[in-house]
C-alpha positions, 0 to 999 in steps of 0.5 A: 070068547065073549067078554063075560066069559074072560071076565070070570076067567080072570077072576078065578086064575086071579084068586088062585095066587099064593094057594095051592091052585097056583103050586099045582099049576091050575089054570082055568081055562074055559066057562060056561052056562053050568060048568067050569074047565081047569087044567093043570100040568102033568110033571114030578111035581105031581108025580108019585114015586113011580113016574105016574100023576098021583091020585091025590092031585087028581083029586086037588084039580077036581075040588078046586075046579068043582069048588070054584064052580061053586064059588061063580055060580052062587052069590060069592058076596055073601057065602064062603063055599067049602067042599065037605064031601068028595070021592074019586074013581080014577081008571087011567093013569098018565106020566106027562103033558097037561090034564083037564077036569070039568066040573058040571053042576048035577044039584044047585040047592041054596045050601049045598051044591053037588058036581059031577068032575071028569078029569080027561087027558089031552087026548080025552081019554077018562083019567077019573071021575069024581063027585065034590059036594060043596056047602054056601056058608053064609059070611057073618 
């Protein structure tokens, strides 16, 4: 992995101390041209009463991944970035190992940006596909 790469990397695992990122265990995990890889593990601490990862933490990794996404690619200094909009579709369900969702960019607009997030298991099996739109608020 090139340095820019580690750099970026540690800057969002960084920023996930004392948030919910860091109580659901998300790590990021891998960077690119136009993408963002997080993974969280699978565990009672995000199971649902019958054994199974929930759907509601599905869609926590997807709005941190996305919105982080956000966050690397658009000038940070200047903006806060804040999810307003998102929707799941989840199609697998899974009771243990880790979970991974990417976040790749469909729409880069000055104000708004919309991601296309996939959450695949280990095995890459689709677990679900969601769509985040996030805004650049312009910090004061």
């Amino acid at each position: 992995m090139d340095d820019l790469k580690v750099k970026i990397l540690k800057v969002c695992n960084e920023s996930s101390k004392n948030t919910m990122m860091e109580t659901l265990e998300i790590e990021y995990i891998d960077v690119g041209e136009n993408f963002l890889v997080g993974k969280m593990p699978v565990n009672h601490r995000v199971h649902q009463p019958d054994g199974v990862l929930h759907g509601g933490a599905l869609v926590a990794l997807a709005e941190s991944v996305g919105s982080m996404a956000s966050y690397i690619f658009l000038d940070a200094q200047n903006y806060f970035i804040r999810g307003i909009e998102i929707s799941a579709n989840h199609v697998k369900s899974v009771k243990e190992g880790e979970v991974f969702a990417k976040a790749t960019v469909i729409h880069k607009g000055r104000t708004t940006q919309l991601w296309d997030i996939k959450i695949r298991d280990k095995a890459e099996n689709l677990l679900s596909v969601c769509k985040l739109t996030t805004i650049a608020l312009a910090k004061k």
